[in-house]
N, C-alpha and C positions, 0 to 999 in steps of 0.2 A: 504494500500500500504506500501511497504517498501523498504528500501536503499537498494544499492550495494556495498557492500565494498569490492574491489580489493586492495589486501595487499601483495606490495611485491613479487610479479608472474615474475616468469622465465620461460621460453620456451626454452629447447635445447634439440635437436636430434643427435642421436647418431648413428653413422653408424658401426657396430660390427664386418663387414667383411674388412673396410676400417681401422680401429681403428683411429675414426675419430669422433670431435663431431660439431656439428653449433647452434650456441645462436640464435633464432630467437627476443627476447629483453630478459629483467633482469630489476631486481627492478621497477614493474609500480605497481605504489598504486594509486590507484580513487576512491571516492567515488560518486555516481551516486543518488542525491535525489527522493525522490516517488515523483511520478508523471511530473520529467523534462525526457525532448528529448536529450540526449548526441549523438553526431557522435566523431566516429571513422573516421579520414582522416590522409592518409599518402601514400607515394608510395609503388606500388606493394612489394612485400615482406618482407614488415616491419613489419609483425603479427595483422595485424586489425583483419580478420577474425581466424585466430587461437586462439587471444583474446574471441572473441567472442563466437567460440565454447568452452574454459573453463568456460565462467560463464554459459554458456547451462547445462556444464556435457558431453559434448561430448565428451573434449580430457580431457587432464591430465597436472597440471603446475609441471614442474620439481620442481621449489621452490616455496614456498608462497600460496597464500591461498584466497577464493572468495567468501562473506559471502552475503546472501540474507535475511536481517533483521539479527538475530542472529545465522542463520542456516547454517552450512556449506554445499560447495557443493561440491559436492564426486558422483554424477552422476546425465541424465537428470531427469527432475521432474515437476511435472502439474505449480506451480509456473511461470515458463518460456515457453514463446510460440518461438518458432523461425520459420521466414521466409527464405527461400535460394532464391538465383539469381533465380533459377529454379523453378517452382511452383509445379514438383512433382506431379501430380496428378492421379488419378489410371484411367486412360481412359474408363476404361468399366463402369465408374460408371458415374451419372450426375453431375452439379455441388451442388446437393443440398446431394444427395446422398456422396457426396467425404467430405462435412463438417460434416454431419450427422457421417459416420463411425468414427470420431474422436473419437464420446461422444458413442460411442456403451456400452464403460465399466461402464459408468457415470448413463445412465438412460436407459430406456425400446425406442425401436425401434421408434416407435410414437412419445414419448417425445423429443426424439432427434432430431425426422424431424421437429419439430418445433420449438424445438430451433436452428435448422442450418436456419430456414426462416428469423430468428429473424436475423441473422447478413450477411446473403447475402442479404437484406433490408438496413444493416448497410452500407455494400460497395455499394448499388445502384445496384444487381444482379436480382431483384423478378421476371424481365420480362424472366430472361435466366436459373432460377436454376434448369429445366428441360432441359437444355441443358448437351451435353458432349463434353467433354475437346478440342476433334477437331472442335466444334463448332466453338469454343470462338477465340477470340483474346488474341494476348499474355498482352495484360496489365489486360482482362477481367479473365485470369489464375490467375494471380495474387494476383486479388483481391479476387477471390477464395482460394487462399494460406493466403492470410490476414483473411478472415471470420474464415477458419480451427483454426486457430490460436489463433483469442480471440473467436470462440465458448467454449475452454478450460478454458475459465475465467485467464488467468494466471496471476501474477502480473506481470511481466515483458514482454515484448515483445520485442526481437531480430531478428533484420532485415540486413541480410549479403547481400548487394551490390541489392536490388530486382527488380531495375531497370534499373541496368545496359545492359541486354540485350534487352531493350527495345526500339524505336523511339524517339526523340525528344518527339514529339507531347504530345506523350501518359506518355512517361514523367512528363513532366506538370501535365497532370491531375490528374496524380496520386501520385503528392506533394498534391494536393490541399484535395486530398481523403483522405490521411495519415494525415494530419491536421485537416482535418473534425473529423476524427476515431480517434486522441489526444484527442481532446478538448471535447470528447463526453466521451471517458470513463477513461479516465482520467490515461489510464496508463500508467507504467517505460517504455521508449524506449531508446535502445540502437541500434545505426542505423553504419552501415560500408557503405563509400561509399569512392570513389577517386575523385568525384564532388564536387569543391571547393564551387560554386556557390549553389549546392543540400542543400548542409549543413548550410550553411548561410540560406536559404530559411527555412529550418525546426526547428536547432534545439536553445533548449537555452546557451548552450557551445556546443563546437570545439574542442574536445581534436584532436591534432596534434602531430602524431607518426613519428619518423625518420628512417634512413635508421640501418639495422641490421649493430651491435646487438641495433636491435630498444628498441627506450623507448618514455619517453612523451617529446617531446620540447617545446610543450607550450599548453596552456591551453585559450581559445577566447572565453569571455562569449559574448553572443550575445543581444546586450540589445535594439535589434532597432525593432518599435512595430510592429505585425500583423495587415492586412497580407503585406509583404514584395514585397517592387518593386527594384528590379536587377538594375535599371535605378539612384536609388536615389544616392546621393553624397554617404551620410555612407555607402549603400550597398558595391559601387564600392571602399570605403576605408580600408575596410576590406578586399576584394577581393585580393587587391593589400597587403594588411599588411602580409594575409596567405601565398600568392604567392610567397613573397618574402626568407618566410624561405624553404616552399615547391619547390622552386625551388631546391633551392641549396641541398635538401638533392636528389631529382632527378639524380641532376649532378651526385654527388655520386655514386648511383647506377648507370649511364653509365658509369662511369670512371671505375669503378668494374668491369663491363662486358666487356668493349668494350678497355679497355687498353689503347695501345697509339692509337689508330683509334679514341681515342673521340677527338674531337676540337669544338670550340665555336661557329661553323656554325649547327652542329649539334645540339647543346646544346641550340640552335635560337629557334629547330623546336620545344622544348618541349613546347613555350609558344603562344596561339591561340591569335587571335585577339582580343576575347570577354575575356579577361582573363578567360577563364574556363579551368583548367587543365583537367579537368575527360577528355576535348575532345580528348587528345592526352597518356594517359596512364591506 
């Protein structure tokens, strides 16, 4: 396994017909150890997941630089696996079939089918991987998207927001799955989520991004042991610790959009009862 080193990355878009440019952040340096779980949390467009797709290789950092061990990264690569909210999956195919096609390039047809068994086994799929996509339930997609992902072997594994469009319920289960698939292979997770309480549950730091031009406002190592109950005092002190800066950069961005229409009854409704922000943005 090996680190992440984010050094120094800018993200700004440039509008050519407006002659106009927008910083999405400037200067985030992190370094991400093998084998710890990092979330990305911060309000809606502060760059978690634009972050994320530079150390993919998907986009491009205006400034600075994002190294995976000593290698730069200058596009995607078998190294990093990533997961989307969406699980993407080619319908016409099974679920055992849609992991398999991953390793097509990797090994001979056969070999592959057995190794896609080996990790829909991993997420608990073996009764359904003859199943297709309209089958399944949207958390069972999912975990489909997760097997694709480390069938690749990659060191890193990138998870942008994956269940966020998902239930409650199903939710749940599948912290518990993503933890199980941690501590079984032990690799780099870099997880985007707007779930205050998600991230506390998963990972071993908290980096916490502000409102653009975003960058890191603080950094929350999480030292409280597995597996973790939402109920306990520390949990819910934390809870309260994050809330309190993530609020206020919330505000922010209402006050940005919503000008003078914003006022402080509005600004009530950003915070749930359970303290969970993700419920409300």
């Amino acid at each position: 396994m090996e680190k992440v080193h984010i050094k120094n990355v800018e993200k700004t878009f440039n509008n050519k017909e407006k002659n106009e440019s927008f910083t999405v952040f400037d200067d985030i340096s992190l370094t991400v150890e093998s084998g710890e779980f990092v979330s990305l949390l911060g309000p809606s467009g502060c760059g978690k997941s634009t972050l994320l797709n530079i150390v993919a290789g998907l986009d491009d950092a205006s400034n600075g630089e994002v190294y995976v061990g000593d290698k730069k990264v200058t596009k995607p690569g078998s190294d990093r696996g990533v997961v989307f909210q969406e699980a993407a999956l080619m319908p016409w195919l099974t679920a055992l079939e849609n992991v398999a096609f991953a390793l097509r390039k990797k090994m001979k047809k056969t070999e592959a089918k057995e190794h896609a068994k080996k990790y829909l086994k991993l997420v608990h799929l073996s009764k359904f991987m003859n199943s297709y996509p309209h089958e399944l339930s949207g958390g069972m997609k999912q975990r489909v998207a997760i097997a694709r992902a480390l069938a690749m072997d990659p060191k890193i594994l990138l998870m942008d927001e994956p269940f966020g469009a998902l239930d409650e319920q199903t939710r749940t289960m599948l912290h518990k799955e993503v933890q199980f698939i941690w501590e079984e292979t032990k690799k780099t997770i870099i997880f985007v989520t707007h779930n205050i309480r998600e991230s506390i549950l998963l990972s071993d730091r908290i980096v916490l991004m502000g409102t653009r031009p975003g960058g890191i406002r603080k950094i929350y190592p999480v030292d409280l042991p597995r597996p973790r109950i939402p109920s306990s005092p520390e949990f819910a002190k934390m809870e309260e610790d994050i809330m309190e800066i993530l609020g206020g950069e919330i505000e922010k961005v209402m006050r940005e959009e919503m000008g003078d229409d914003f006022n402080s009854k509005k600004a009530s409704l950003l915070y749930g009862t359970n303290h969970n922000m993700g419920d409300h943005i």
